[in-house]
Z-matrix of the N, CA and C atoms (Angstrom, degrees):
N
C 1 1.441
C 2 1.523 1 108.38
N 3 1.434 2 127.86 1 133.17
C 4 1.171 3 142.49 2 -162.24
C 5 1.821 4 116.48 3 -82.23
N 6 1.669 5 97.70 4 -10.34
C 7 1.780 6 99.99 5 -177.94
C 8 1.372 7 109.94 6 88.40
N 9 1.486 8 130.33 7 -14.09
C 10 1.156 9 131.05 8 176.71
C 11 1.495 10 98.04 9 -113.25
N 12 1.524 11 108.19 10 158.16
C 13 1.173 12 91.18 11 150.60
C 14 2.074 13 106.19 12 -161.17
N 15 0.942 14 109.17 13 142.45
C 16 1.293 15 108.07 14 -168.33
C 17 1.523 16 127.05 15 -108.74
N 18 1.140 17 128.14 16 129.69
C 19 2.078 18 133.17 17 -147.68
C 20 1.803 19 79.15 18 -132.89
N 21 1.640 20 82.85 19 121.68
C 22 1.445 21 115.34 20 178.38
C 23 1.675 22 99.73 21 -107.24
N 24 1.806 23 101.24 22 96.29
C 25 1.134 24 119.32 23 154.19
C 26 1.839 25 142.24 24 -16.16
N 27 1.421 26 76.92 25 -51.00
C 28 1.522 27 91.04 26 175.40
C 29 1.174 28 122.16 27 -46.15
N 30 1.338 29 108.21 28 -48.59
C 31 1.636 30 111.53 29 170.90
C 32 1.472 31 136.24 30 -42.39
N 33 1.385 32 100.03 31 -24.98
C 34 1.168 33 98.07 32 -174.26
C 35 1.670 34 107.70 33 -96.55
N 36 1.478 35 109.21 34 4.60
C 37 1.999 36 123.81 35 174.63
C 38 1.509 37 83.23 36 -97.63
N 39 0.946 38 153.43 37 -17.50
C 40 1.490 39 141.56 38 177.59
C 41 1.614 40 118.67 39 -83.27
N 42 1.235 41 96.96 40 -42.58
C 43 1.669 42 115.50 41 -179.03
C 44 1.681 43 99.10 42 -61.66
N 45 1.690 44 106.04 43 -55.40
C 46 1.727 45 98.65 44 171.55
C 47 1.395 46 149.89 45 -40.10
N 48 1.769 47 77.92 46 -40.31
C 49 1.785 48 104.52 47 -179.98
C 50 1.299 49 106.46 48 -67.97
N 51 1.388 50 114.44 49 -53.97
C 52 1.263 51 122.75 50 174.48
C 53 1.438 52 116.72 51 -38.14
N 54 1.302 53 116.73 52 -57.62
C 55 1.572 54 118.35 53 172.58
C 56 1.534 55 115.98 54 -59.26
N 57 1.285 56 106.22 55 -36.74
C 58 1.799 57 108.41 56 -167.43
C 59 1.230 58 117.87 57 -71.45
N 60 2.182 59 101.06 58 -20.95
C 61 1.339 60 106.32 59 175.29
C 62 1.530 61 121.96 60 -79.22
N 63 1.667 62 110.36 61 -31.27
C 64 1.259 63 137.65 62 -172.86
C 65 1.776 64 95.48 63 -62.69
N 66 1.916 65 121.61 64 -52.64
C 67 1.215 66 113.58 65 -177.78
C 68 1.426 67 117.18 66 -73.96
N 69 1.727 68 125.88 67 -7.99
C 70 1.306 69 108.83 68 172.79
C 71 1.771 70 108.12 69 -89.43
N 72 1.398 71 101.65 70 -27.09
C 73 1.548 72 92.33 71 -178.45
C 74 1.297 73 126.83 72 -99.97
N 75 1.374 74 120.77 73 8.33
C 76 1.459 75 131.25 74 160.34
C 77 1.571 76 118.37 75 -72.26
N 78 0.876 77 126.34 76 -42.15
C 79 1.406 78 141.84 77 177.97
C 80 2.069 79 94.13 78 -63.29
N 81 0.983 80 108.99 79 -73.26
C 82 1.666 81 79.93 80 177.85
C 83 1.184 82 128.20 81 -40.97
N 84 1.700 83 100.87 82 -65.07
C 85 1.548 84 103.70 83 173.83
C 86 1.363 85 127.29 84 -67.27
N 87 0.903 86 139.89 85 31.38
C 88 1.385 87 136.44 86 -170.96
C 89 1.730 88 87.61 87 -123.46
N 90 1.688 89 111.37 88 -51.92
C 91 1.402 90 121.62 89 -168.47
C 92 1.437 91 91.24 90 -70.64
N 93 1.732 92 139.28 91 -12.11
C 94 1.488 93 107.83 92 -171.88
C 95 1.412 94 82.52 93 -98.30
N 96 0.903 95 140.64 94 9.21
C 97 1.753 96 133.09 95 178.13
C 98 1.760 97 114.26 96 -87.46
N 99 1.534 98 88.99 97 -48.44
C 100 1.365 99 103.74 98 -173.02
C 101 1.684 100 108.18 99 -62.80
N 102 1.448 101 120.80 100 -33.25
C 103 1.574 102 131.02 101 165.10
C 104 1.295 103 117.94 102 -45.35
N 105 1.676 104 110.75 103 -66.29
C 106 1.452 105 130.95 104 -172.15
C 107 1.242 106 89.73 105 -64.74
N 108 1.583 107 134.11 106 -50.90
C 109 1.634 108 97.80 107 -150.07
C 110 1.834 109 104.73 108 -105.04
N 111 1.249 110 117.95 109 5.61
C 112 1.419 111 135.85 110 149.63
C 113 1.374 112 138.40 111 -72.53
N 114 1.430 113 114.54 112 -9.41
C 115 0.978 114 125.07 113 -160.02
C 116 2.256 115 117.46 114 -96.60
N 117 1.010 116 112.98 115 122.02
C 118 2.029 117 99.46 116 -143.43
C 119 1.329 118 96.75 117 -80.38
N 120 1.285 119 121.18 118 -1.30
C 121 1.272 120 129.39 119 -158.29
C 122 1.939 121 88.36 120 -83.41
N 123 1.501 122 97.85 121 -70.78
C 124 1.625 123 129.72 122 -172.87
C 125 1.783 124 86.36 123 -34.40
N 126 1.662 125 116.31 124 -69.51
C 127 1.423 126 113.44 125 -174.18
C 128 1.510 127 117.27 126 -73.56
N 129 0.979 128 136.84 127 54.00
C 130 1.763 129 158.76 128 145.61
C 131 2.157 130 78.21 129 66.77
N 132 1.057 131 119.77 130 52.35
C 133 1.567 132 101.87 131 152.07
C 134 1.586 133 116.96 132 -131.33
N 135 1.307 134 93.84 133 36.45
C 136 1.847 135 94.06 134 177.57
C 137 1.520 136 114.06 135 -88.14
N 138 1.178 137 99.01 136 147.23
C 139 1.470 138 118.88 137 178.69
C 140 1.947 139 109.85 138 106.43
N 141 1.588 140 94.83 139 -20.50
C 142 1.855 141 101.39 140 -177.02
C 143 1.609 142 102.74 141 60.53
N 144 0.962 143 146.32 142 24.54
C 145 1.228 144 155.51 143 178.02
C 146 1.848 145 94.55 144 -47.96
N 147 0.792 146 119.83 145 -55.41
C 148 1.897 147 127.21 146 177.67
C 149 1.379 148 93.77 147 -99.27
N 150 1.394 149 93.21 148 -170.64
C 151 1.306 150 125.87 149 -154.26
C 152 1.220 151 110.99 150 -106.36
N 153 1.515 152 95.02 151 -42.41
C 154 1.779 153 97.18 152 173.39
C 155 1.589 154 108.34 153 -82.62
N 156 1.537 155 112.17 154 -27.07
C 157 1.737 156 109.10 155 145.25
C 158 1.406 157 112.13 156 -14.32
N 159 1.254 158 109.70 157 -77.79
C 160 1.787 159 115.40 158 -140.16
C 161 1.378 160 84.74 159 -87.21
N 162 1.768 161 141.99 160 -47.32
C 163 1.056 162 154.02 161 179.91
C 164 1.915 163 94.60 162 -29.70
N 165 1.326 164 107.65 163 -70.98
C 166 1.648 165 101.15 164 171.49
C 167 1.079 166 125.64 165 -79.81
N 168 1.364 167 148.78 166 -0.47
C 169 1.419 168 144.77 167 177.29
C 170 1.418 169 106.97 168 -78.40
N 171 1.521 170 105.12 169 -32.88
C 172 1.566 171 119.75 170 175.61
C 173 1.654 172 118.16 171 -53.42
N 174 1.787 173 88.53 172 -62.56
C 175 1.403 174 99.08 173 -167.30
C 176 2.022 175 109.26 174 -77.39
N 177 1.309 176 110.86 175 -2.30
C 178 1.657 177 108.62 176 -170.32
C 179 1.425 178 64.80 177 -90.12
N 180 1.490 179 129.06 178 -93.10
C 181 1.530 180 129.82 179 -167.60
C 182 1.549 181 117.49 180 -3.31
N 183 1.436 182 130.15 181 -66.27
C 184 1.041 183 142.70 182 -168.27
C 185 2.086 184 93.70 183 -62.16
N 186 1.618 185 98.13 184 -71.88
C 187 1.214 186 96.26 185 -169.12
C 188 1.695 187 129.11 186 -28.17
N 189 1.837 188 96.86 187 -35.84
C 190 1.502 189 121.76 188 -177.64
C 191 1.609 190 98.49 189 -50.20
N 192 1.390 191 100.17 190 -85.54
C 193 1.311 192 104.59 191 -170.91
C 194 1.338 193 127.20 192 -39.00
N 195 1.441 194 119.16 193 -24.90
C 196 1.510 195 114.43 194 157.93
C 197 1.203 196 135.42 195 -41.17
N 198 1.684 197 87.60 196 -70.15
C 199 1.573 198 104.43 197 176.09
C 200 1.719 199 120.06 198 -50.44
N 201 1.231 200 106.05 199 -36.83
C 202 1.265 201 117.31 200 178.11
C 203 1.280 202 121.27 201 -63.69
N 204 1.683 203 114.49 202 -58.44
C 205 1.375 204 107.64 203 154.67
C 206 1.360 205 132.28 204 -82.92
N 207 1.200 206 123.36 205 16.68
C 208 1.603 207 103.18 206 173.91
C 209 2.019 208 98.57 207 -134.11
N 210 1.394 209 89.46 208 -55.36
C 211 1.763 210 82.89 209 -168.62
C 212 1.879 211 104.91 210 -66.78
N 213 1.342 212 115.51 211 -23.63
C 214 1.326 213 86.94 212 -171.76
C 215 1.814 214 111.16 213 -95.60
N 216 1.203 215 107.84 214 -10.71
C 217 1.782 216 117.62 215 148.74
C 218 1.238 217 106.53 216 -39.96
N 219 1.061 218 106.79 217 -94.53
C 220 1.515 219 115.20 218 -170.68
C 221 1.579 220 126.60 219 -50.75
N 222 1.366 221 104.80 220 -29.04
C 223 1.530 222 97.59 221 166.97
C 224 1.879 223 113.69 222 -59.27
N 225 1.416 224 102.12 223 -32.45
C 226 1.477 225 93.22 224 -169.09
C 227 1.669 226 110.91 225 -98.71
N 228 1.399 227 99.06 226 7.31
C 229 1.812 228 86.93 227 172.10
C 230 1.744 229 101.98 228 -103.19
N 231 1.162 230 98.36 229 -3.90
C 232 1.776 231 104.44 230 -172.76
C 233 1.896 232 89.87 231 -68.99
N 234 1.538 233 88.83 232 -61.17
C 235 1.575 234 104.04 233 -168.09
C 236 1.441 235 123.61 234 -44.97
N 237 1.714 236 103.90 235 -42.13
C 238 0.978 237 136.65 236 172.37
C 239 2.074 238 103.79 237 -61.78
N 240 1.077 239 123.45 238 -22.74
C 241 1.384 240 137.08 239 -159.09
C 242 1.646 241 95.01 240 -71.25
N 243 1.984 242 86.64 241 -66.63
C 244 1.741 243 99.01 242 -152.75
C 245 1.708 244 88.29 243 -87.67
N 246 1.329 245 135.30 244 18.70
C 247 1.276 246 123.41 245 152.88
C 248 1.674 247 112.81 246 -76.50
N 249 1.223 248 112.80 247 -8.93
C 250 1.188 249 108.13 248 -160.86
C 251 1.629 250 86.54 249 -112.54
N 252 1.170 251 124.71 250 -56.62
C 253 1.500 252 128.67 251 -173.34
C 254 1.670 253 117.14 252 -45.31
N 255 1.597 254 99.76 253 -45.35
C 256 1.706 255 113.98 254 168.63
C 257 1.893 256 102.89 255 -56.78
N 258 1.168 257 127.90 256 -46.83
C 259 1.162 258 120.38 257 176.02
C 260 1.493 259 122.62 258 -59.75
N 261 1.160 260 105.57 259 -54.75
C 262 1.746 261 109.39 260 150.36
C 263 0.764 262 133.15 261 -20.93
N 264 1.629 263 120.93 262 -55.98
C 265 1.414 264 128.63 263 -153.41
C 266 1.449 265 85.98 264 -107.50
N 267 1.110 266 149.87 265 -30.55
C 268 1.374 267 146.70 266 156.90
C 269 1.450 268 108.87 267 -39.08
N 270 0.997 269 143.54 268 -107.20
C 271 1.767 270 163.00 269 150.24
C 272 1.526 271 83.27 270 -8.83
N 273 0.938 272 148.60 271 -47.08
C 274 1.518 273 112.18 272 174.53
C 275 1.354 274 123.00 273 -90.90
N 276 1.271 275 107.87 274 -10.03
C 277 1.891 276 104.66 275 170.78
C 278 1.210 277 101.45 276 -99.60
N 279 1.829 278 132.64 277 18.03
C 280 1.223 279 112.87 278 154.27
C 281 1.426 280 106.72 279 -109.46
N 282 1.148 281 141.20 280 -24.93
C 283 1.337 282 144.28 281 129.78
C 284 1.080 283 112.33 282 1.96
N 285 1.906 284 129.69 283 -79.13
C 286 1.020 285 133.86 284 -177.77
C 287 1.574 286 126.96 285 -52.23
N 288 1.665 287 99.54 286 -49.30
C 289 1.728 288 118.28 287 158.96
C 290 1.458 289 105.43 288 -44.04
N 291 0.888 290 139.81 289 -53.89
C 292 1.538 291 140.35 290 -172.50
C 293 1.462 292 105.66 291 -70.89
N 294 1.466 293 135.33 292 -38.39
C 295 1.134 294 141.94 293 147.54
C 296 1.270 295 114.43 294 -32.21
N 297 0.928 296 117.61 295 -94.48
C 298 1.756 297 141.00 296 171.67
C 299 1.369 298 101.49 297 -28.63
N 300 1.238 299 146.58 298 -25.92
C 301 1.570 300 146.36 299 -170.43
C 302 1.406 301 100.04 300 -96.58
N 303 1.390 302 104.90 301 -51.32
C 304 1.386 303 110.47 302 -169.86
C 305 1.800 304 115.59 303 -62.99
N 306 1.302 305 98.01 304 -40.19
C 307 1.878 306 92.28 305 173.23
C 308 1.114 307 95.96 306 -99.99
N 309 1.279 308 162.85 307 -2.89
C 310 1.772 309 144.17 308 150.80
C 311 1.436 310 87.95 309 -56.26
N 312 1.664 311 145.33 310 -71.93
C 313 1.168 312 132.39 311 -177.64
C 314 1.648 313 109.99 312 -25.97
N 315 1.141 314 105.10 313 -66.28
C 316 1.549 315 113.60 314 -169.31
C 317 1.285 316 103.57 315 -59.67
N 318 1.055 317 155.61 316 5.70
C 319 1.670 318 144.56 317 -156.39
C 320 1.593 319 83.92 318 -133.41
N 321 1.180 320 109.65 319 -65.54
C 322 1.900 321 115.46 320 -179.79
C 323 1.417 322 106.92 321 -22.63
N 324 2.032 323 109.55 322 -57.13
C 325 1.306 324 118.31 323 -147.20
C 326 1.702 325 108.62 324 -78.11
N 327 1.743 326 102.94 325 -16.20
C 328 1.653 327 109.03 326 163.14
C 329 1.147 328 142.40 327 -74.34
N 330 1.494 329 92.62 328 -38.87
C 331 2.005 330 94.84 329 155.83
C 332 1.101 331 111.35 330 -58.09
């Protein structure tokens, strides 16, 4: 190891993107999942003709709307979160690096 060592920023604008892309395109796909595999028709209980018909049309129905409003919300503001937090923590640990260079320069240039 050379005594230096150097942290390529960028990575941490990649790691974001990555998330920011994951929170815009999860939310569709997650919601075209949550349709198809919620849907009472898709699982042979359409029409409620029985009991255990309506018994599941209810509970896929209900289940839907959950997922829809809560888990697939929240998956994408979470996602949406640490896209923003990785940027943070990026731009401020190069901030600091630029800090840290700048008075190691200055301390060097006094000896």
């Amino acid at each position: 190891m050379s005594g230096q060592m150097k942290i390529n920023f960028r990575s941490w604008q990649v790691a974001s993107g990555a998330f920011s892309d994951a929170a815009t395109g999860a939310s569709t796909t997650l919601s075209q999942v949550v349709s198809s595999t919620t849907n009472p028709a898709a699982c042979g209980a359409a029409g409620g003709l029985a009991t255990v018909d309506g018994a599941v049309s209810i509970m896929l129905s209900v289940f839907g709307e959950v997922m829809q409003n809560s888990v697939v919300t929240s998956l994408q503001t979470g996602l949406s979160g640490e896209a923003e937090a990785l940027t943070s923590t990026g731009k401020a640990l190069e901030s600091m690096e630029d800090a840290n260079t700048a008075e190691a320069t200055t301390i060097e240039g006094a000896w």
